[in-house]
PDB file of N, CA, C and O in Angstrom:
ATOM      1  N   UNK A   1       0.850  -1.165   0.000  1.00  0.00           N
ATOM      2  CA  UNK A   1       0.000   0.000   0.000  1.00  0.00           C
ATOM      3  C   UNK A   1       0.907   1.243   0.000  1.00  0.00           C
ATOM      4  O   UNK A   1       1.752   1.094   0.882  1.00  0.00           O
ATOM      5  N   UNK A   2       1.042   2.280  -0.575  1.00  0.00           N
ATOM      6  CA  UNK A   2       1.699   3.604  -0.867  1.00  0.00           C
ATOM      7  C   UNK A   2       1.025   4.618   0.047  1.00  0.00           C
ATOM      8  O   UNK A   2      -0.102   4.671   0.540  1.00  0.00           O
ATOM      9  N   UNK A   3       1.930   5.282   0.095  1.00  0.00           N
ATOM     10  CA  UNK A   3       1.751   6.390   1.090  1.00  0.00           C
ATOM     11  C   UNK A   3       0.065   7.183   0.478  1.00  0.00           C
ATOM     12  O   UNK A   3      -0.845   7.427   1.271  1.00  0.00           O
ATOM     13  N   UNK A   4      -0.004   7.387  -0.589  1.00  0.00           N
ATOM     14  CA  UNK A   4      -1.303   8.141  -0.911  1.00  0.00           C
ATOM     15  C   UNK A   4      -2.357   7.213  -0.236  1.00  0.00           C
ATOM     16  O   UNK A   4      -3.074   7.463   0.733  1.00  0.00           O
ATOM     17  N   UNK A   5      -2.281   6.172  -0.927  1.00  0.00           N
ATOM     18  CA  UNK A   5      -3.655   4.957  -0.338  1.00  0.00           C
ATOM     19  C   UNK A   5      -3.591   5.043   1.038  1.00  0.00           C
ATOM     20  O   UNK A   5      -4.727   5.399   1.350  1.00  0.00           O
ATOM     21  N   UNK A   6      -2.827   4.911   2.220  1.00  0.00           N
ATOM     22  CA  UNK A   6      -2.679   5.261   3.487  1.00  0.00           C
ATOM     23  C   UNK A   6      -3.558   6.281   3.642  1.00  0.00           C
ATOM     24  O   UNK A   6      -4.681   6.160   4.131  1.00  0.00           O
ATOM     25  N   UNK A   7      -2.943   7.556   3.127  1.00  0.00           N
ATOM     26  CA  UNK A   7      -3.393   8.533   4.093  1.00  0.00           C
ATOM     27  C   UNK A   7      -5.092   9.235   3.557  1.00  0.00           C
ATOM     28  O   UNK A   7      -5.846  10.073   4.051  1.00  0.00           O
ATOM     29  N   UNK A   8      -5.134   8.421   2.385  1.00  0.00           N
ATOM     30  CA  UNK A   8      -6.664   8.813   1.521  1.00  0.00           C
ATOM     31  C   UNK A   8      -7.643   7.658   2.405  1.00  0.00           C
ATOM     32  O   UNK A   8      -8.812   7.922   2.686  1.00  0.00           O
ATOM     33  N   UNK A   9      -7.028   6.439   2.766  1.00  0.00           N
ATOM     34  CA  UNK A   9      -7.906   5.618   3.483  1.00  0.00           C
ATOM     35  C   UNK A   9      -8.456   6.104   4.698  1.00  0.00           C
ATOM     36  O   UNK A   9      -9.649   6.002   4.986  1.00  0.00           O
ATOM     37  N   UNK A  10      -7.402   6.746   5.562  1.00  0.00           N
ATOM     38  CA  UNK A  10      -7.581   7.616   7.086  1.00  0.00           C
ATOM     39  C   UNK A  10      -8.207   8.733   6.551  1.00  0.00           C
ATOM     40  O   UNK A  10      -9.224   8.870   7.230  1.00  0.00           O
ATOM     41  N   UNK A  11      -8.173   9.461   5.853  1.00  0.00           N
ATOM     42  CA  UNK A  11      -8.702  10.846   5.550  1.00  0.00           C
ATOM     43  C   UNK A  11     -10.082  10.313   5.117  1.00  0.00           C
ATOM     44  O   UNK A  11     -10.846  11.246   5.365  1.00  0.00           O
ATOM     45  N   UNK A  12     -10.819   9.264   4.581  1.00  0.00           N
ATOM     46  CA  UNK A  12     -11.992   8.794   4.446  1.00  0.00           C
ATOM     47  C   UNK A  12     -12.863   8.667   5.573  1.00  0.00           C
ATOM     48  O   UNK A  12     -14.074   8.851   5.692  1.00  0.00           O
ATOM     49  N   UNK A  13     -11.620   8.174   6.685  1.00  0.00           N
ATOM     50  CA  UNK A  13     -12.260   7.103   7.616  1.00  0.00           C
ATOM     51  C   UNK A  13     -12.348   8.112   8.662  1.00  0.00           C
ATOM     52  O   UNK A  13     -13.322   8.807   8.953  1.00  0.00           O
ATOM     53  N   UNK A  14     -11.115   8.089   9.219  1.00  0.00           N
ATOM     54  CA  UNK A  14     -11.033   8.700  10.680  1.00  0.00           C
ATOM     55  C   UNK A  14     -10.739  10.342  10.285  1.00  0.00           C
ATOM     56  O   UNK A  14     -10.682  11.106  11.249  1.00  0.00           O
ATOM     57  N   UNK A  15     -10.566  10.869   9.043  1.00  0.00           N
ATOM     58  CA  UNK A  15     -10.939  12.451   8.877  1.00  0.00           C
ATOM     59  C   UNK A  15     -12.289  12.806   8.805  1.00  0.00           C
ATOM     60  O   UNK A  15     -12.711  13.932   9.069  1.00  0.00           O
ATOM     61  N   UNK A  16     -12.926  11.918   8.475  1.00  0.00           N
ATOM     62  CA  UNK A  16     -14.795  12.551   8.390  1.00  0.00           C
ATOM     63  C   UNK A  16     -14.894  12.541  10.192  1.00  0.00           C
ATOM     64  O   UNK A  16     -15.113  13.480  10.957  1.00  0.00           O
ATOM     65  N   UNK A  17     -14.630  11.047  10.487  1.00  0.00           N
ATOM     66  CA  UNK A  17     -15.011  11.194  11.876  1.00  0.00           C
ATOM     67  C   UNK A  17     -14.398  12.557  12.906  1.00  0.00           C
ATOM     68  O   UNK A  17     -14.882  13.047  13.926  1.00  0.00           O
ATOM     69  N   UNK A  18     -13.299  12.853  12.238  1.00  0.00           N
ATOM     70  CA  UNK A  18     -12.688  13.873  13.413  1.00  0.00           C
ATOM     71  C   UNK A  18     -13.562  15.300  13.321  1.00  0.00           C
ATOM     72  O   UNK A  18     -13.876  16.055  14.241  1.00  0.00           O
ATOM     73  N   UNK A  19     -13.911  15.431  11.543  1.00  0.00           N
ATOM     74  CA  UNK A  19     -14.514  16.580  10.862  1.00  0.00           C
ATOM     75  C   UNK A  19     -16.321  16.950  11.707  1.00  0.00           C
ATOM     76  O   UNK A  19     -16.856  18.016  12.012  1.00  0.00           O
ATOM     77  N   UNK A  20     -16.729  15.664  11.820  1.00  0.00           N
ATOM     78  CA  UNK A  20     -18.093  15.674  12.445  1.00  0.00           C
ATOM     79  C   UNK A  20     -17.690  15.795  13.952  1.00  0.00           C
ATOM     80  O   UNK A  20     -18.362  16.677  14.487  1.00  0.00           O
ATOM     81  N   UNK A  21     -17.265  15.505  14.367  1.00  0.00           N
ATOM     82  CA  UNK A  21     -16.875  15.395  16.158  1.00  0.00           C
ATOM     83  C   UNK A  21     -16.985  16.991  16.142  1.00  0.00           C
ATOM     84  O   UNK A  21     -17.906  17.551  16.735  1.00  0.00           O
ATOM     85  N   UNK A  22     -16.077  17.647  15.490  1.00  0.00           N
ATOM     86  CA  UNK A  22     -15.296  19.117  15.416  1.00  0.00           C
ATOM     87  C   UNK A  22     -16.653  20.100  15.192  1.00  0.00           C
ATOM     88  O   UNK A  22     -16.931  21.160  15.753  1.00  0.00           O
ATOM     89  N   UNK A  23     -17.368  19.370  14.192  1.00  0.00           N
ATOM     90  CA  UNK A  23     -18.287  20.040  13.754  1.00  0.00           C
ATOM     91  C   UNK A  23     -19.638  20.137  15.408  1.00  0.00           C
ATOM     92  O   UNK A  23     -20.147  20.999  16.125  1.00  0.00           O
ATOM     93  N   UNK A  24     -19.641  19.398  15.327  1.00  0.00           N
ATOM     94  CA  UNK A  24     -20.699  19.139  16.502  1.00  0.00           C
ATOM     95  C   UNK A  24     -20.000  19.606  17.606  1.00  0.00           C
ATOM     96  O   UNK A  24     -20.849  20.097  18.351  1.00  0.00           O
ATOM     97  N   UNK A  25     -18.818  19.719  18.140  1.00  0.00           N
ATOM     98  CA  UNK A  25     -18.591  20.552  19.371  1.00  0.00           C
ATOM     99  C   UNK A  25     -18.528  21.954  19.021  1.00  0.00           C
ATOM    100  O   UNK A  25     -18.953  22.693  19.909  1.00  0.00           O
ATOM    101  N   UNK A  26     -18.124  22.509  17.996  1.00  0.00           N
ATOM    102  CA  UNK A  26     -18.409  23.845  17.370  1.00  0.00           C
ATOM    103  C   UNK A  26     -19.930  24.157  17.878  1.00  0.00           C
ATOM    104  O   UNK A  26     -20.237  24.933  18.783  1.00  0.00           O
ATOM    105  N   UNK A  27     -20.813  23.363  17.076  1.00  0.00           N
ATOM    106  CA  UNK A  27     -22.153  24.000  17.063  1.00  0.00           C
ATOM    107  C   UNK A  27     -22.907  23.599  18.711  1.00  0.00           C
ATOM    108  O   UNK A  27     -23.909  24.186  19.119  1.00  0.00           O
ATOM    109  N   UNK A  28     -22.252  22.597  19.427  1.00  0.00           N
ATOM    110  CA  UNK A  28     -22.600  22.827  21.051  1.00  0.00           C
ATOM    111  C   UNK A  28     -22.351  23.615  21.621  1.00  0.00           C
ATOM    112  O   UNK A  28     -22.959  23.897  22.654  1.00  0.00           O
ATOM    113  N   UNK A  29     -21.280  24.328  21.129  1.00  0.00           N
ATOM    114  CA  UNK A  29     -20.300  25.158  21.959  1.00  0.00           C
ATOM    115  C   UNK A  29     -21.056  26.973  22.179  1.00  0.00           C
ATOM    116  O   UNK A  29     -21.433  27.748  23.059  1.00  0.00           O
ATOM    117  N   UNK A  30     -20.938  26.885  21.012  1.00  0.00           N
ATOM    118  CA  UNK A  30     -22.417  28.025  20.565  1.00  0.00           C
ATOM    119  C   UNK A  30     -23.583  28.067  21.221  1.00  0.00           C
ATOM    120  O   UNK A  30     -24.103  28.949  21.905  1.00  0.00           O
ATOM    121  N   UNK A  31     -23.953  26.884  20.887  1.00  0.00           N
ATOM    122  CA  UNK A  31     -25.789  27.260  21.617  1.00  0.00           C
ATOM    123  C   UNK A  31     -25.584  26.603  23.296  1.00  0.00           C
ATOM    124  O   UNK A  31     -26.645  26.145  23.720  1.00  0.00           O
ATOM    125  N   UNK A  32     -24.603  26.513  24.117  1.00  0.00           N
ATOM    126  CA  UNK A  32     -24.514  26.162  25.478  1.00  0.00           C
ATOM    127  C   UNK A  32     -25.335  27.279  25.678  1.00  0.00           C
ATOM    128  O   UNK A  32     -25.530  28.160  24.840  1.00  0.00           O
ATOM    129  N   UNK A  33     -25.957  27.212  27.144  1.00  0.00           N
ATOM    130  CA  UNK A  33     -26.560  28.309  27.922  1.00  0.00           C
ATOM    131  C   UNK A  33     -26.038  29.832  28.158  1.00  0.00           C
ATOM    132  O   UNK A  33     -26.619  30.894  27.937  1.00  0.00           O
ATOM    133  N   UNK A  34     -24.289  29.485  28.865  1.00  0.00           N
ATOM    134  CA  UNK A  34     -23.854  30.282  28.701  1.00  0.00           C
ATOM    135  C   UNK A  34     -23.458  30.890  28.324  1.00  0.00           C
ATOM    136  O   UNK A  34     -22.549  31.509  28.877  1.00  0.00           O
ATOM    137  N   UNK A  35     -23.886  31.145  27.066  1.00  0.00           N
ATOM    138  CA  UNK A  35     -23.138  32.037  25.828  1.00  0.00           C
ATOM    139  C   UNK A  35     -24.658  33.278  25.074  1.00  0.00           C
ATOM    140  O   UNK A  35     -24.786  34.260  24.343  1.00  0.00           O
ATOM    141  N   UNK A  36     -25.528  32.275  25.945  1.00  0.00           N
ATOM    142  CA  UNK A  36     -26.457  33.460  25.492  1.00  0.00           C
ATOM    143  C   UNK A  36     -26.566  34.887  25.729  1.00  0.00           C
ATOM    144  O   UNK A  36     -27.095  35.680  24.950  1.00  0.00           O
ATOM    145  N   UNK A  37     -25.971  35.208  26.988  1.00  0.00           N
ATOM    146  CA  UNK A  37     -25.886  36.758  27.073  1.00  0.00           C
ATOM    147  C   UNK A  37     -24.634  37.508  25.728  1.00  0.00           C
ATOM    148  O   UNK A  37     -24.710  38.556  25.086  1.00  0.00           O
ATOM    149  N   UNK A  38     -23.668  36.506  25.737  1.00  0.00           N
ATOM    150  CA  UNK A  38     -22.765  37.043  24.281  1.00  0.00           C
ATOM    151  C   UNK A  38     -23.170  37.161  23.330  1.00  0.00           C
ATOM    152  O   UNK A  38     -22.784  38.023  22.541  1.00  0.00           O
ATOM    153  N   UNK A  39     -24.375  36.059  23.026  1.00  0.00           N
ATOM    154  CA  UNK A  39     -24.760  36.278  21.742  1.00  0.00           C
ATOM    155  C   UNK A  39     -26.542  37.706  21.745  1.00  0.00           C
ATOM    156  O   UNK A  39     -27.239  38.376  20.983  1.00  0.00           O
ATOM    157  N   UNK A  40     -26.388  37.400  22.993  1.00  0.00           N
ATOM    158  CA  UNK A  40     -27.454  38.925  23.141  1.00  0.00           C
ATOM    159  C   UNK A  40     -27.024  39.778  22.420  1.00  0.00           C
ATOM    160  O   UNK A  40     -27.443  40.228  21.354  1.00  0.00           O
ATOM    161  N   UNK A  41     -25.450  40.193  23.519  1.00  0.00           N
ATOM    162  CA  UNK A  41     -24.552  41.567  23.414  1.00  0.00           C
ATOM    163  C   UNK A  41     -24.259  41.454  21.381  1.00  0.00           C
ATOM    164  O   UNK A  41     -24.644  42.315  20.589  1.00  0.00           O
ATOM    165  N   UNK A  42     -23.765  40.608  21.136  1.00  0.00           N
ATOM    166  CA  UNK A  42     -23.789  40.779  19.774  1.00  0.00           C
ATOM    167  C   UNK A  42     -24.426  41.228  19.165  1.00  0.00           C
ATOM    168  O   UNK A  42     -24.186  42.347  18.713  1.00  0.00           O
ATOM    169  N   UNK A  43     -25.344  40.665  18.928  1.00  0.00           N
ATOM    170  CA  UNK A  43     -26.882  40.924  18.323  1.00  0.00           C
ATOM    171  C   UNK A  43     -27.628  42.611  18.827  1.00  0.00           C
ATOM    172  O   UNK A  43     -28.478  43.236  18.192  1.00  0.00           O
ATOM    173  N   UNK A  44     -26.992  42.999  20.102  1.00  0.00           N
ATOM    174  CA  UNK A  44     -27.450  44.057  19.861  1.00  0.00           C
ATOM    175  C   UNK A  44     -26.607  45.347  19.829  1.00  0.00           C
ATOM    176  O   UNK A  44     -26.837  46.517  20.134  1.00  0.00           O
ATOM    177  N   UNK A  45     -25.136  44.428  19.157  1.00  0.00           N
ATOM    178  CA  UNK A  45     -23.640  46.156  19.345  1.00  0.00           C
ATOM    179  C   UNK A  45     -24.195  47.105  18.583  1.00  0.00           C
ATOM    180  O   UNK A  45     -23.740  48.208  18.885  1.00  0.00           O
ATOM    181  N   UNK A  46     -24.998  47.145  17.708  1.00  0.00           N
ATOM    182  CA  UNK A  46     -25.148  48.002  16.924  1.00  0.00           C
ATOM    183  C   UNK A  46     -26.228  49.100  17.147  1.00  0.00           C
ATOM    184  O   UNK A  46     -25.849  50.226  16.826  1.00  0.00           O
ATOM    185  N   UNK A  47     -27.162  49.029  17.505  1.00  0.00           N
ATOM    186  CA  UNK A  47     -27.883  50.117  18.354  1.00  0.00           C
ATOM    187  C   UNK A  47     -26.881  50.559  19.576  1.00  0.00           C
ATOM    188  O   UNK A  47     -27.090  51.729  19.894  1.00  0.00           O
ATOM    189  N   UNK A  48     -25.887  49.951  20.313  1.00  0.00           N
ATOM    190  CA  UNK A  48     -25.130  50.468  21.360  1.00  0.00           C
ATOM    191  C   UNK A  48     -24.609  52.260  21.259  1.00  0.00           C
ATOM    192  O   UNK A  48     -23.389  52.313  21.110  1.00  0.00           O
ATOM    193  N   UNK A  49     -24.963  53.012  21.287  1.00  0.00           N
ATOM    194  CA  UNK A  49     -24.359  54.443  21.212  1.00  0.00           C
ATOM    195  C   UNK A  49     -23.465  54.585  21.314  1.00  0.00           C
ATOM    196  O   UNK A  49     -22.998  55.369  20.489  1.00  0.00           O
ATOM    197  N   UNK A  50     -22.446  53.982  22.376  1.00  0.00           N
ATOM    198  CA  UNK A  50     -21.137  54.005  22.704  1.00  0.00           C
ATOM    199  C   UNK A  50     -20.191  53.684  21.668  1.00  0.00           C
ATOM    200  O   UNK A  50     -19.166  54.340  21.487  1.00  0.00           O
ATOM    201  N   UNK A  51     -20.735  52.042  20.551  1.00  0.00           N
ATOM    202  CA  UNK A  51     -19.864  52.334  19.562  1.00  0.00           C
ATOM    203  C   UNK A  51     -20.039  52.586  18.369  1.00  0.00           C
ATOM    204  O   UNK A  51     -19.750  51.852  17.423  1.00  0.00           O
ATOM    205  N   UNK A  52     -20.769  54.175  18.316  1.00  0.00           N
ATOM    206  CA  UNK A  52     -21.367  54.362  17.007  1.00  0.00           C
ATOM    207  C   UNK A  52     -20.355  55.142  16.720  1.00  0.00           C
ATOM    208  O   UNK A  52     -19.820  55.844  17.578  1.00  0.00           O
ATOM    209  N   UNK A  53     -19.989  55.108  15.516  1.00  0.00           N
ATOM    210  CA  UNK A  53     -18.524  56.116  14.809  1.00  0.00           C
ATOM    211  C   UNK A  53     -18.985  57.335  14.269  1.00  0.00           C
ATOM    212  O   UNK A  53     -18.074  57.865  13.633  1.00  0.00           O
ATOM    213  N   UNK A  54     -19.949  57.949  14.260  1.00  0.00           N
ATOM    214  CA  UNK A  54     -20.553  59.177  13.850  1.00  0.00           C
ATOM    215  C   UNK A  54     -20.549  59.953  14.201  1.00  0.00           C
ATOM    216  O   UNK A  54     -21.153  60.879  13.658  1.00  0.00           O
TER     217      UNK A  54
END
């Protein structure tokens, strides 16, 4: 087996699996509880007065 077939076999196998793991703690990571006041503050920097550049 050659080095390409190796690493195309793992990159099939155990790269999807690492890609979905990654993917799914990304998108847990986000919607945890505690992140909702950040994603408040985000959602509302832009009405904030303080950082309006005008």
């Amino acid at each position: 087996m050659s080095n390409y077939d190796a690493l195309r076999h793992f990159a099939d196998s155990w790269g999807l699996v690492f890609m979905g793991v990654t993917f799914l703690t990304l998108i847990g990571w986000s919607l945890r509880p505690q992140a909702k006041a950040l994603h408040d503050d985000a959602a509302n920097l832009i009405f904030d007065k303080d950082h309006d550049n005008g």
